[in-house]
PQR file of N, CA, C, O and H, with PARSE charges and radii, in Angstrom:
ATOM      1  N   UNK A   1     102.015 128.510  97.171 -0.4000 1.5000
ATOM      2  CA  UNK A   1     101.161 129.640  96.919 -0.0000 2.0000
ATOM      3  C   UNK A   1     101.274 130.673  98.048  0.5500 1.7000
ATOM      4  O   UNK A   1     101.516 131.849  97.775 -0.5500 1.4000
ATOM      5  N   UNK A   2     101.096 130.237  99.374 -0.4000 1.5000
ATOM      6  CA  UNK A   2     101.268 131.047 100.648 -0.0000 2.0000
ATOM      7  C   UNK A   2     103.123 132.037  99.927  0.5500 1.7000
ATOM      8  O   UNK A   2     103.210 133.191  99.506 -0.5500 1.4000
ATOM      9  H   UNK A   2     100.899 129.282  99.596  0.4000 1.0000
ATOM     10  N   UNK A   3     103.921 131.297 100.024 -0.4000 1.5000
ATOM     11  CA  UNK A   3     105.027 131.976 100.045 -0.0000 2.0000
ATOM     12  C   UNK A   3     105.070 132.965  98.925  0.5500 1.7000
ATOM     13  O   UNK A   3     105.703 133.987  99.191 -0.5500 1.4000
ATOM     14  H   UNK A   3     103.850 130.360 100.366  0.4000 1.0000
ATOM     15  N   UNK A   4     104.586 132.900  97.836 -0.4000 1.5000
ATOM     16  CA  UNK A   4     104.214 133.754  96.692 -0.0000 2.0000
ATOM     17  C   UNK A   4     103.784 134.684  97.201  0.5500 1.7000
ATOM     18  O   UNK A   4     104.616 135.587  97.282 -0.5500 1.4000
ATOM     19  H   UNK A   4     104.071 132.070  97.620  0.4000 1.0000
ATOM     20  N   UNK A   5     102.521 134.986  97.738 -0.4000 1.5000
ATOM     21  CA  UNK A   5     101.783 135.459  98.741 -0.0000 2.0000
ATOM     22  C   UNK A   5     102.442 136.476  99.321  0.5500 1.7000
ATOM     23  O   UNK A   5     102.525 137.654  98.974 -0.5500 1.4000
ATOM     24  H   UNK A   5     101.844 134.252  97.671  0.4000 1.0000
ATOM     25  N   UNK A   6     103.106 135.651 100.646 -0.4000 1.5000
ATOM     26  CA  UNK A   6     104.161 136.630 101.457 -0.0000 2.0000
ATOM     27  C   UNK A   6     105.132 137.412 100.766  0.5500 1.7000
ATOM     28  O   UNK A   6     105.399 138.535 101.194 -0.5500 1.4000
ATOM     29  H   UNK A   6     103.038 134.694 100.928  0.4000 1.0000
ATOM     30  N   UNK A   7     105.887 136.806  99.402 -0.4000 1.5000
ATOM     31  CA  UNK A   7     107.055 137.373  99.045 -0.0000 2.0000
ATOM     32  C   UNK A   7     106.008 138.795  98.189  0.5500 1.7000
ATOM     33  O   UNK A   7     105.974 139.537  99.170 -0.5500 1.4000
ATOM     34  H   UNK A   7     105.671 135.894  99.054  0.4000 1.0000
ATOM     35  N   UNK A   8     105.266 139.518  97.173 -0.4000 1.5000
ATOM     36  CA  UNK A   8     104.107 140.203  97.203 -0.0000 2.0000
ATOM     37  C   UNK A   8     104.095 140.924  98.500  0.5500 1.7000
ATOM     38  O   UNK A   8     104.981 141.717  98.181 -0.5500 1.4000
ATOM     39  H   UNK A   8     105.294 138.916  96.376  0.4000 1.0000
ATOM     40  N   UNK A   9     103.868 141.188  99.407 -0.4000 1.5000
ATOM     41  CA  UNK A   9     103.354 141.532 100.293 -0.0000 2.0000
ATOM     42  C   UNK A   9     105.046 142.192 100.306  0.5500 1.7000
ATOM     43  O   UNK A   9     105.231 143.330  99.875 -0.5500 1.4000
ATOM     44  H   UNK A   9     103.148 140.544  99.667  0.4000 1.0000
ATOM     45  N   UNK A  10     106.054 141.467 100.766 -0.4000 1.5000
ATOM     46  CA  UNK A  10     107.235 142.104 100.985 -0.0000 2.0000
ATOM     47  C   UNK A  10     107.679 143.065 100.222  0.5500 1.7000
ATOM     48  O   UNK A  10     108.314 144.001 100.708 -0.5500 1.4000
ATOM     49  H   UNK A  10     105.903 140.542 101.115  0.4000 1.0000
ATOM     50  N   UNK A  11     107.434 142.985  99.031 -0.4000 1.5000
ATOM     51  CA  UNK A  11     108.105 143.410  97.390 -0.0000 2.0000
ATOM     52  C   UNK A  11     107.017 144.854  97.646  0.5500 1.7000
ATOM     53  O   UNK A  11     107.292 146.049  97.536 -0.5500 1.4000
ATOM     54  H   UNK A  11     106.918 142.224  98.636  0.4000 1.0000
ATOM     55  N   UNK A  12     106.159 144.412  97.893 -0.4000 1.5000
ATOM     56  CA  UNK A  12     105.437 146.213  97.561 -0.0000 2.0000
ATOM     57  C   UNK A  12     105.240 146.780  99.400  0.5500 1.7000
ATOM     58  O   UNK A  12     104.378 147.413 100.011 -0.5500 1.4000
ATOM     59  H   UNK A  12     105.935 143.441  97.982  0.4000 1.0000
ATOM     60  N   UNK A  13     106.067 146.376  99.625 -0.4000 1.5000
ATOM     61  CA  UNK A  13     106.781 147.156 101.219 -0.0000 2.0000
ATOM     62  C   UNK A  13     105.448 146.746 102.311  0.5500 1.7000
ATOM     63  O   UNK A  13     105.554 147.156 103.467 -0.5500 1.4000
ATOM     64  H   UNK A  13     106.766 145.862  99.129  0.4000 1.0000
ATOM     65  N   UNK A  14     104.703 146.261 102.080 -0.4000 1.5000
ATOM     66  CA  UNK A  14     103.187 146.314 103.031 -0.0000 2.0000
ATOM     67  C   UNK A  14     103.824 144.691 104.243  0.5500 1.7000
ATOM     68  O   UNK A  14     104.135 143.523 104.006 -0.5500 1.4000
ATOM     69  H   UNK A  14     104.617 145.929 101.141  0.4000 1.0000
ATOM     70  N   UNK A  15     103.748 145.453 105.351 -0.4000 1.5000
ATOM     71  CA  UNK A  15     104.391 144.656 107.113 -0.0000 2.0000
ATOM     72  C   UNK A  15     102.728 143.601 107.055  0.5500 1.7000
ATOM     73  O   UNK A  15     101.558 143.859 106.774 -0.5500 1.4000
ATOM     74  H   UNK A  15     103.495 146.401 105.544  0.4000 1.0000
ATOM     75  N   UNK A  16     103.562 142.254 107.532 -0.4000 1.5000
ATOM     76  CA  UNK A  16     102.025 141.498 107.746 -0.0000 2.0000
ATOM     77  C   UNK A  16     101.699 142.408 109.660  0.5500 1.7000
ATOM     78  O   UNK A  16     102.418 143.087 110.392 -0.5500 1.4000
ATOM     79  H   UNK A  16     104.513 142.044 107.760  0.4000 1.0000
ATOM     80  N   UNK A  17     100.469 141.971 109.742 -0.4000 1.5000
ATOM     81  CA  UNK A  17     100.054 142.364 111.072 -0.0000 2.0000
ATOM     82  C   UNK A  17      99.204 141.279 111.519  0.5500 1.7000
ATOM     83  O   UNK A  17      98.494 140.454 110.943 -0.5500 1.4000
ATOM     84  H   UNK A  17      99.884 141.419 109.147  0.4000 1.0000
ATOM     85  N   UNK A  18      99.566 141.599 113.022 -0.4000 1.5000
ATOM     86  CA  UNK A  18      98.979 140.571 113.792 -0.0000 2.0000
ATOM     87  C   UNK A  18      97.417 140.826 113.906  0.5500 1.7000
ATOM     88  O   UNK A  18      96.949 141.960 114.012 -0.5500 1.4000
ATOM     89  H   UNK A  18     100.142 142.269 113.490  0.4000 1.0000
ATOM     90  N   UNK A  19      96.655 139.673 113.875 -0.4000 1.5000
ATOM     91  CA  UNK A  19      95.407 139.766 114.435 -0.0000 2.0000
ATOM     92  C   UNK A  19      94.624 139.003 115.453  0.5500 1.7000
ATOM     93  O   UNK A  19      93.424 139.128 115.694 -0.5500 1.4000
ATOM     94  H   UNK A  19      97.035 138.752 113.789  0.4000 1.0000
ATOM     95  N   UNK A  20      95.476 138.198 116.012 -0.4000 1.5000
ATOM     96  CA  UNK A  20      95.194 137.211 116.893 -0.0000 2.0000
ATOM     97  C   UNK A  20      96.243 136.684 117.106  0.5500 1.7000
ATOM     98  O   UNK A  20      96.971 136.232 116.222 -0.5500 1.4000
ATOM     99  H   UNK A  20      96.451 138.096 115.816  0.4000 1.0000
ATOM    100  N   UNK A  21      96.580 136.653 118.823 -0.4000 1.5000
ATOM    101  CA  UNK A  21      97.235 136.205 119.506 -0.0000 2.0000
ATOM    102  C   UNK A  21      97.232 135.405 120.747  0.5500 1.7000
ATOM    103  O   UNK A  21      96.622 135.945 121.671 -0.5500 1.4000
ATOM    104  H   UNK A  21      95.989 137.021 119.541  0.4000 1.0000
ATOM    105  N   UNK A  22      97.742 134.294 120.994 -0.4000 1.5000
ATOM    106  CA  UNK A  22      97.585 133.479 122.370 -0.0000 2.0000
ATOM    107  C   UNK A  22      98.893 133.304 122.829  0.5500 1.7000
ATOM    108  O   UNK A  22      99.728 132.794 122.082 -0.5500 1.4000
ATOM    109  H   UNK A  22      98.237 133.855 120.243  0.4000 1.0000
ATOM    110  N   UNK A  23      99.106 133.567 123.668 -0.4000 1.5000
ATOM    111  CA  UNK A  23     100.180 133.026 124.716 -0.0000 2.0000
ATOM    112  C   UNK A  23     100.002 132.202 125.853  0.5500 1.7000
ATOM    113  O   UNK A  23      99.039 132.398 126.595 -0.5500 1.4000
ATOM    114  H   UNK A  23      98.428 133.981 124.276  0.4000 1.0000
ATOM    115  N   UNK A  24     100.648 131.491 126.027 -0.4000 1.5000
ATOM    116  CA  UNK A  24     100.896 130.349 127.293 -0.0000 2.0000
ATOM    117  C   UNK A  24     102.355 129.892 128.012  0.5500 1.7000
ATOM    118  O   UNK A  24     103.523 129.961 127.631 -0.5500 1.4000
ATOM    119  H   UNK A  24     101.429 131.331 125.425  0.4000 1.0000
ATOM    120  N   UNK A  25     101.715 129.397 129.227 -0.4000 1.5000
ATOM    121  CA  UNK A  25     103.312 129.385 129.880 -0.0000 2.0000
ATOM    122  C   UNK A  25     103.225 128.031 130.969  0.5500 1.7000
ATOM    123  O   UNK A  25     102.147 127.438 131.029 -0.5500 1.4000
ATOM    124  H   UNK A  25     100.766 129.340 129.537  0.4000 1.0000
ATOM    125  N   UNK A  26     103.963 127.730 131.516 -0.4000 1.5000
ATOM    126  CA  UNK A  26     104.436 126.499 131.804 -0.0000 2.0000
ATOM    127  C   UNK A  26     105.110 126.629 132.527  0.5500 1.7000
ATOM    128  O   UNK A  26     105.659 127.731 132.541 -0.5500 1.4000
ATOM    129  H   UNK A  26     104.838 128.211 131.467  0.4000 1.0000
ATOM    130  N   UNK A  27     105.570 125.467 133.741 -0.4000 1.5000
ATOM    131  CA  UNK A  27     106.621 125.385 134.417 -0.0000 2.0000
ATOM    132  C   UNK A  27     107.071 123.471 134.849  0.5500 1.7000
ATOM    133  O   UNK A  27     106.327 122.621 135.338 -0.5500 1.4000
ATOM    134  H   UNK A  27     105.125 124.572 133.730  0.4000 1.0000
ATOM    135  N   UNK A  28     107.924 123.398 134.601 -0.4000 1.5000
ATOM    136  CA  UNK A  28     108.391 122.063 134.790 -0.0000 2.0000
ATOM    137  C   UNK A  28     109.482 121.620 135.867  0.5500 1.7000
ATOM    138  O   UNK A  28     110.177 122.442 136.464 -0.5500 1.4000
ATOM    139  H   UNK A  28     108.528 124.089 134.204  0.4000 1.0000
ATOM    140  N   UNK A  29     109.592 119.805 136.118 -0.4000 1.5000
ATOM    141  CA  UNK A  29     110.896 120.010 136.894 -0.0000 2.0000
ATOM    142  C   UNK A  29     110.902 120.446 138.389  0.5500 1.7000
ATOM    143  O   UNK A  29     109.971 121.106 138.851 -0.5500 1.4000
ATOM    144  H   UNK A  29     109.028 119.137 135.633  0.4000 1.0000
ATOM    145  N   UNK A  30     112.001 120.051 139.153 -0.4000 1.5000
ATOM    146  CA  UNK A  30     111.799 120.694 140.345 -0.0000 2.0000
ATOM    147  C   UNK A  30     112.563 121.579 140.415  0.5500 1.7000
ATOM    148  O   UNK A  30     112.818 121.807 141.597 -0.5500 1.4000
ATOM    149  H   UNK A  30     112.757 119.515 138.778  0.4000 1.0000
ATOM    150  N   UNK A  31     113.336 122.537 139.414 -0.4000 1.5000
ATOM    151  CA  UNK A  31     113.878 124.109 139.429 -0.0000 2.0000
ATOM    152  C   UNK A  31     112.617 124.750 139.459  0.5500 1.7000
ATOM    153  O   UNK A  31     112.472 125.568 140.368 -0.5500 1.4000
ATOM    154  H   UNK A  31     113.129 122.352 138.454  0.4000 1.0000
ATOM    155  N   UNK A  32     111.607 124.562 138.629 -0.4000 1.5000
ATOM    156  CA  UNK A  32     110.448 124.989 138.184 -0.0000 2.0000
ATOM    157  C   UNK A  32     111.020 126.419 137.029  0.5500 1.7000
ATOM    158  O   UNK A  32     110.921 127.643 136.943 -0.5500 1.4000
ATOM    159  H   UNK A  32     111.725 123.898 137.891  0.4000 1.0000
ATOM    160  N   UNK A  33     111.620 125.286 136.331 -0.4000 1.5000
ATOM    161  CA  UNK A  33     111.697 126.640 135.110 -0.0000 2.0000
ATOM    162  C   UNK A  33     110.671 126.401 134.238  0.5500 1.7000
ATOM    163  O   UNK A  33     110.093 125.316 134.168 -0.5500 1.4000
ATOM    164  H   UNK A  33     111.701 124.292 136.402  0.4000 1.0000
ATOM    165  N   UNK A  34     110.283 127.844 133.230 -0.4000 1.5000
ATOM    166  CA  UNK A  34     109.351 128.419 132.876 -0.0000 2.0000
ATOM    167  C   UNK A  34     109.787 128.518 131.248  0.5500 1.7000
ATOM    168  O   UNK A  34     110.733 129.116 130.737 -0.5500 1.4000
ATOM    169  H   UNK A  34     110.752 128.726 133.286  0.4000 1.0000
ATOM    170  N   UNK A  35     108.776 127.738 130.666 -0.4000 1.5000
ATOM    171  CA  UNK A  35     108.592 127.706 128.866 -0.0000 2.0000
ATOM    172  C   UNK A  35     107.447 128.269 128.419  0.5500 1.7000
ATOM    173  O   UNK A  35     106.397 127.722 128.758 -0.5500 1.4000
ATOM    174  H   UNK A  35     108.007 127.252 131.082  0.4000 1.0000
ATOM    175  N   UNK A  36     107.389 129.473 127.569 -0.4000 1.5000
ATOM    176  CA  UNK A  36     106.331 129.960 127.251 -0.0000 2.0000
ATOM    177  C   UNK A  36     106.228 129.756 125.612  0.5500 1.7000
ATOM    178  O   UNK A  36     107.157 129.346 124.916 -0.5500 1.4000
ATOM    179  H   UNK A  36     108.242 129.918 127.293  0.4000 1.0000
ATOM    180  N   UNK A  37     105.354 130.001 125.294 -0.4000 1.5000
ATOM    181  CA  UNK A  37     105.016 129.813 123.730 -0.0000 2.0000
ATOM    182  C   UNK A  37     104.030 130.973 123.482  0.5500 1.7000
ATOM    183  O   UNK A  37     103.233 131.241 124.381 -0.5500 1.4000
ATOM    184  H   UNK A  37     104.600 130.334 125.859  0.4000 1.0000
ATOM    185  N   UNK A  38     104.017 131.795 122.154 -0.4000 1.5000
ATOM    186  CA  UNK A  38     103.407 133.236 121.680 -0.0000 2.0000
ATOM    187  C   UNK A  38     103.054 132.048 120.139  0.5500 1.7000
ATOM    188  O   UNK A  38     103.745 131.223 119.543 -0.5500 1.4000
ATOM    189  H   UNK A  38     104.665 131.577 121.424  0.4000 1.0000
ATOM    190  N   UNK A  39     101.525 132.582 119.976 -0.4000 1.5000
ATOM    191  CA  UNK A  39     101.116 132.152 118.678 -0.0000 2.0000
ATOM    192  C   UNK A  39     100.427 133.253 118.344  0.5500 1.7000
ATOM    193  O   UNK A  39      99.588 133.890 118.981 -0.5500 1.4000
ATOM    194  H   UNK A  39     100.964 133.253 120.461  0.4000 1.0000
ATOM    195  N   UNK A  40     101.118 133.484 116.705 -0.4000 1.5000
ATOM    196  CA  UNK A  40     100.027 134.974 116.545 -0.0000 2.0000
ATOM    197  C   UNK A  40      99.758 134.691 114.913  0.5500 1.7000
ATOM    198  O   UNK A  40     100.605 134.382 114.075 -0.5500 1.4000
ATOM    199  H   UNK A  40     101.800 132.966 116.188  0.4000 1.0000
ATOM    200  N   UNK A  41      98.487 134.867 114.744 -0.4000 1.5000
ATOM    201  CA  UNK A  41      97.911 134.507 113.472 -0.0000 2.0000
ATOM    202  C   UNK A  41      97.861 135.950 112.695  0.5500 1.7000
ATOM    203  O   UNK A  41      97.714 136.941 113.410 -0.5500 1.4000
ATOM    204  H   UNK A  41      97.799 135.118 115.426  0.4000 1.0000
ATOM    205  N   UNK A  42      97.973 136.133 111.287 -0.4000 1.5000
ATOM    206  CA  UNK A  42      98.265 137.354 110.793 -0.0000 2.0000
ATOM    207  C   UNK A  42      97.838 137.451 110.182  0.5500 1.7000
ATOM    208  O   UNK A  42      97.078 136.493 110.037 -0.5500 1.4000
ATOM    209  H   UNK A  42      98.092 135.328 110.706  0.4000 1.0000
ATOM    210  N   UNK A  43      97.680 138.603 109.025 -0.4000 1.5000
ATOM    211  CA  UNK A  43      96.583 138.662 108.181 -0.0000 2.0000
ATOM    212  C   UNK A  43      96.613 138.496 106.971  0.5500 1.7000
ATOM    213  O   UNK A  43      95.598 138.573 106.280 -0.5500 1.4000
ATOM    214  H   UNK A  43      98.298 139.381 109.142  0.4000 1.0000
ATOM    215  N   UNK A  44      97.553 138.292 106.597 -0.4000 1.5000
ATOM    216  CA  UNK A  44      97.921 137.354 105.358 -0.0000 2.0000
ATOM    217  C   UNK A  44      97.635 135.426 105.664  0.5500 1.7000
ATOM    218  O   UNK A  44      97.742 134.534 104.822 -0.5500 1.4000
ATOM    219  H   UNK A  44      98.378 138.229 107.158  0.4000 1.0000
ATOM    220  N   UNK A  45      97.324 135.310 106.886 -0.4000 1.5000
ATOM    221  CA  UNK A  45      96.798 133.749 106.997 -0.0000 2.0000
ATOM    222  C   UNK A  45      97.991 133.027 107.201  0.5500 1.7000
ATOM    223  O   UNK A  45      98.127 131.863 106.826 -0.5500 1.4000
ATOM    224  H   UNK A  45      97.237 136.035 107.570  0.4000 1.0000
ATOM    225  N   UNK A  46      98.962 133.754 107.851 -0.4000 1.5000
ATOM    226  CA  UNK A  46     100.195 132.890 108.590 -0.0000 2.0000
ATOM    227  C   UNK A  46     100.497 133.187 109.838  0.5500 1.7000
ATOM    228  O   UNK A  46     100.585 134.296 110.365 -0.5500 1.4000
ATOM    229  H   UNK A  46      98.851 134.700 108.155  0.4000 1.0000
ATOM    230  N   UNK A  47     100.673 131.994 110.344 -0.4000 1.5000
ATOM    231  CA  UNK A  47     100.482 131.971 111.521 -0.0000 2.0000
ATOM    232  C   UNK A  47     102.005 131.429 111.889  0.5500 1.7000
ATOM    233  O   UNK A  47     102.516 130.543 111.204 -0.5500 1.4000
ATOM    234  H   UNK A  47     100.601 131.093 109.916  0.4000 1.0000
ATOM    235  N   UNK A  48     102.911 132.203 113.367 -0.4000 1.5000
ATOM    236  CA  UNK A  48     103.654 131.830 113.993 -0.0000 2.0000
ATOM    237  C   UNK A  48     103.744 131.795 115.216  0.5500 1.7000
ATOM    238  O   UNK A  48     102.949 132.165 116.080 -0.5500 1.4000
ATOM    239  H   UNK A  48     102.496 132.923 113.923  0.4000 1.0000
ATOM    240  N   UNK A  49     105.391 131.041 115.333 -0.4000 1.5000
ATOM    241  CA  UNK A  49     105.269 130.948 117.172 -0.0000 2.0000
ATOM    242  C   UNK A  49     106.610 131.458 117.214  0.5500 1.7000
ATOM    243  O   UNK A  49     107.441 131.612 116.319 -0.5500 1.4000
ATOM    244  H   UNK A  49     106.037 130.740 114.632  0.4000 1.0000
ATOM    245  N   UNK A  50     106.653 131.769 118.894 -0.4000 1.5000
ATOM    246  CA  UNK A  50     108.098 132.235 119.385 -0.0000 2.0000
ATOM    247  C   UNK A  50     107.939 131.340 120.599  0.5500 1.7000
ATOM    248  O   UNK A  50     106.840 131.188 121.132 -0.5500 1.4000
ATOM    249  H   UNK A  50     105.978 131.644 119.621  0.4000 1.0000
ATOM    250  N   UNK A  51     109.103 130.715 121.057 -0.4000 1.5000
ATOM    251  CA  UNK A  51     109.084 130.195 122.429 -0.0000 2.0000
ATOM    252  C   UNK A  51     110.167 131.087 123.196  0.5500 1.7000
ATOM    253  O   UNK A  51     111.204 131.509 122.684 -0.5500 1.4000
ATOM    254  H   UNK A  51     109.996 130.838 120.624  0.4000 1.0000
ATOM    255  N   UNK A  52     109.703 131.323 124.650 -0.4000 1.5000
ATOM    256  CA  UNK A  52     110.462 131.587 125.584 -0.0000 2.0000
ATOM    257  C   UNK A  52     111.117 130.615 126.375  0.5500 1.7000
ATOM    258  O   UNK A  52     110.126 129.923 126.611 -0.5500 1.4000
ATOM    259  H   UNK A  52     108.861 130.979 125.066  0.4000 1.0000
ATOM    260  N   UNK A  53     111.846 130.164 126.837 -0.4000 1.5000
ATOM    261  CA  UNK A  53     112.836 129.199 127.792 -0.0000 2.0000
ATOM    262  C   UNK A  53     113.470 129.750 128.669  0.5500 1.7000
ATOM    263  O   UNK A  53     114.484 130.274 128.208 -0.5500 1.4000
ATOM    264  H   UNK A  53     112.651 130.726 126.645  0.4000 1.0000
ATOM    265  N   UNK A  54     113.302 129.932 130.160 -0.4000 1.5000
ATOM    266  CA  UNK A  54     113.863 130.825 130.885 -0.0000 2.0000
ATOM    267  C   UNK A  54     114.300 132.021 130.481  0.5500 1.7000
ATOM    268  O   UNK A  54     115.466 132.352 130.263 -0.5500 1.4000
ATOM    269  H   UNK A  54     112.478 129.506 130.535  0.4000 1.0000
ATOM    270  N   UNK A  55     113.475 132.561 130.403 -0.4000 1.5000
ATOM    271  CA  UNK A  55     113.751 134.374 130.071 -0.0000 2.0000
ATOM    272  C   UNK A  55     114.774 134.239 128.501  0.5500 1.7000
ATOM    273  O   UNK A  55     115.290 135.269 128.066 -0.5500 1.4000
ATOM    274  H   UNK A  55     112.529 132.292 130.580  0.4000 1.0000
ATOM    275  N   UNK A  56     114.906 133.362 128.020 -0.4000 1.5000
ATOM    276  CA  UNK A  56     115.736 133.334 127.035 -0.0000 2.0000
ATOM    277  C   UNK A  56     115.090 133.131 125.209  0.5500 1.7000
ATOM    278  O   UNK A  56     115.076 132.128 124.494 -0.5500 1.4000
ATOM    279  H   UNK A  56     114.487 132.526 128.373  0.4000 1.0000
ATOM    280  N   UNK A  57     114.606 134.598 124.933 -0.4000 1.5000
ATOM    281  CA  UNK A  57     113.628 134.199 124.084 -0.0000 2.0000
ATOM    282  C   UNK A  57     114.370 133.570 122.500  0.5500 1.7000
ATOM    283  O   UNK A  57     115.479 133.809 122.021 -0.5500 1.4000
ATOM    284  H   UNK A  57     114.618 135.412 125.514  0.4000 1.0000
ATOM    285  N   UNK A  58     113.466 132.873 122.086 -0.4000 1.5000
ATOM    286  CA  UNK A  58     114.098 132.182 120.489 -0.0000 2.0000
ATOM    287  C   UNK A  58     113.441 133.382 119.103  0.5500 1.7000
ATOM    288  O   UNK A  58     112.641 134.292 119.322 -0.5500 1.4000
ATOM    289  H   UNK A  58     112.566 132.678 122.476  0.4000 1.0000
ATOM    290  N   UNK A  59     113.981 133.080 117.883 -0.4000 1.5000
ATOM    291  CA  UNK A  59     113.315 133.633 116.659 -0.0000 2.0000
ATOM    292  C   UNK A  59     111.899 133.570 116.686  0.5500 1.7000
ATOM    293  O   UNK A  59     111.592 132.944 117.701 -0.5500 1.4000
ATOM    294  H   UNK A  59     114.631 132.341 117.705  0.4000 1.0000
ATOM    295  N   UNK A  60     110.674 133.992 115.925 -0.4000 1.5000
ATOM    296  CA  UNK A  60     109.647 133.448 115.411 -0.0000 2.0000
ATOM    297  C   UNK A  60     109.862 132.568 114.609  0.5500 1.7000
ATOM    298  O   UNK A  60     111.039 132.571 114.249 -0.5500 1.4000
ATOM    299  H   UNK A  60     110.924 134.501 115.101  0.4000 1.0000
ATOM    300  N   UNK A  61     109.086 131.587 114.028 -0.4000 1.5000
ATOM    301  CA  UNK A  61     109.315 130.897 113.550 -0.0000 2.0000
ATOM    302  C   UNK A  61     107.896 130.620 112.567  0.5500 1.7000
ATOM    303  O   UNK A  61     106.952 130.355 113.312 -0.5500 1.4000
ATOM    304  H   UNK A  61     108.130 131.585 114.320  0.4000 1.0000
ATOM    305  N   UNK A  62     107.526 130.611 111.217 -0.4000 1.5000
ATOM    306  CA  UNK A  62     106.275 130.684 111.187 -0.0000 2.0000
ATOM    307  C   UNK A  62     106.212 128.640 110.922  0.5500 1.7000
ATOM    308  O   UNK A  62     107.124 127.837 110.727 -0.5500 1.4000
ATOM    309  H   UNK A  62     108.292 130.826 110.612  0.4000 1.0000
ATOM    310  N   UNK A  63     104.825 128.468 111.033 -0.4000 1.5000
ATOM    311  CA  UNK A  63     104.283 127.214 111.912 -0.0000 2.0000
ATOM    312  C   UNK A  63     103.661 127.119 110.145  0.5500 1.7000
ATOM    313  O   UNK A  63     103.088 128.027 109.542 -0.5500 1.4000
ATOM    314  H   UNK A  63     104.083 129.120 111.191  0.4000 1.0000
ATOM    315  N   UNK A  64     104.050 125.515 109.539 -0.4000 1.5000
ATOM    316  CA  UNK A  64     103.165 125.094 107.916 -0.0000 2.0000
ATOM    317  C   UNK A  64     101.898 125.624 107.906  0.5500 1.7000
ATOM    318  O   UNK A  64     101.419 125.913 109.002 -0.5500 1.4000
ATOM    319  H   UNK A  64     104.515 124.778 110.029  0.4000 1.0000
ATOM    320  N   UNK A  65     101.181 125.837 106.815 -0.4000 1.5000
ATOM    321  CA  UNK A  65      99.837 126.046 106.188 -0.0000 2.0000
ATOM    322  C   UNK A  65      98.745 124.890 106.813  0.5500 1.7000
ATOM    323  O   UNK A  65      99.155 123.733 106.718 -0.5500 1.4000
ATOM    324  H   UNK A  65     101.570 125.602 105.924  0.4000 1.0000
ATOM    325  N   UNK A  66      97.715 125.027 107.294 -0.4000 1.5000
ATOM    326  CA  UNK A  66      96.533 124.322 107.599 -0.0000 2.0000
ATOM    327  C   UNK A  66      96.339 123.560 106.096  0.5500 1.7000
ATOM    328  O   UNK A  66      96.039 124.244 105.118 -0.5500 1.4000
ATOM    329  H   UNK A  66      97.382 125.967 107.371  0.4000 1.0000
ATOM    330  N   UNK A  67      96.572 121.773 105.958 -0.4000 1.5000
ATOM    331  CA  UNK A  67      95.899 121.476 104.611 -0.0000 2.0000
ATOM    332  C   UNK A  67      94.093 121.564 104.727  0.5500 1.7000
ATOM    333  O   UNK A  67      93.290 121.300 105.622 -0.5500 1.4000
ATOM    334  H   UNK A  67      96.815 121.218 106.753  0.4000 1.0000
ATOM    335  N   UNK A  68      93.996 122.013 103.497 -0.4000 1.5000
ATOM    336  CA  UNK A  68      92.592 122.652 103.328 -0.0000 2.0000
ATOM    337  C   UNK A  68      91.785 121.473 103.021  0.5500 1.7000
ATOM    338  O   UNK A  68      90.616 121.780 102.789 -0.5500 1.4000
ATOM    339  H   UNK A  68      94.648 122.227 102.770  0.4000 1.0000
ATOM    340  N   UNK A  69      92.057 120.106 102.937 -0.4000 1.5000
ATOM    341  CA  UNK A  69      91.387 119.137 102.528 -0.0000 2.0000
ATOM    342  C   UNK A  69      90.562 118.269 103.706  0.5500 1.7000
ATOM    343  O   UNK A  69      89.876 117.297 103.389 -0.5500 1.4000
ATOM    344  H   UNK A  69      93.007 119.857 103.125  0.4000 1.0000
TER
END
């Protein structure tokens, strides 16, 4: 149903937008390199993440549906 949802939203041109966002960061190891993670919840009710890994950022990625049960 969500992906129905999103694909709608695409088809009549309307961008999801963010409405909440958290970021966090980390350091591990004795290099002390640095992993960050971006979670941003949107307004269509999907929510993703992006991780950073030493300055080396990845795709978003959106994160499954909350089961409602």
């Amino acid at each position: 149903m969500d992906a129905e949802k999103n694909l709608r939203k695409e088809e009549l041109g309307k961008k999801r937008k963010v409405i909440q966002i958290a970021v966090s960061e980390s350091s591990f190891g004795d290099s002390g390199e640095t992993v960050g993670s971006t979670l941003a919840l949107c307004d269509d009710g999907t929510m993703w993440r992006l991780y950073t890994f030493c300055d080396d950022s990845q795709d978003w990625e959106q994160l499954p549906p909350i089961p409602q049960d």
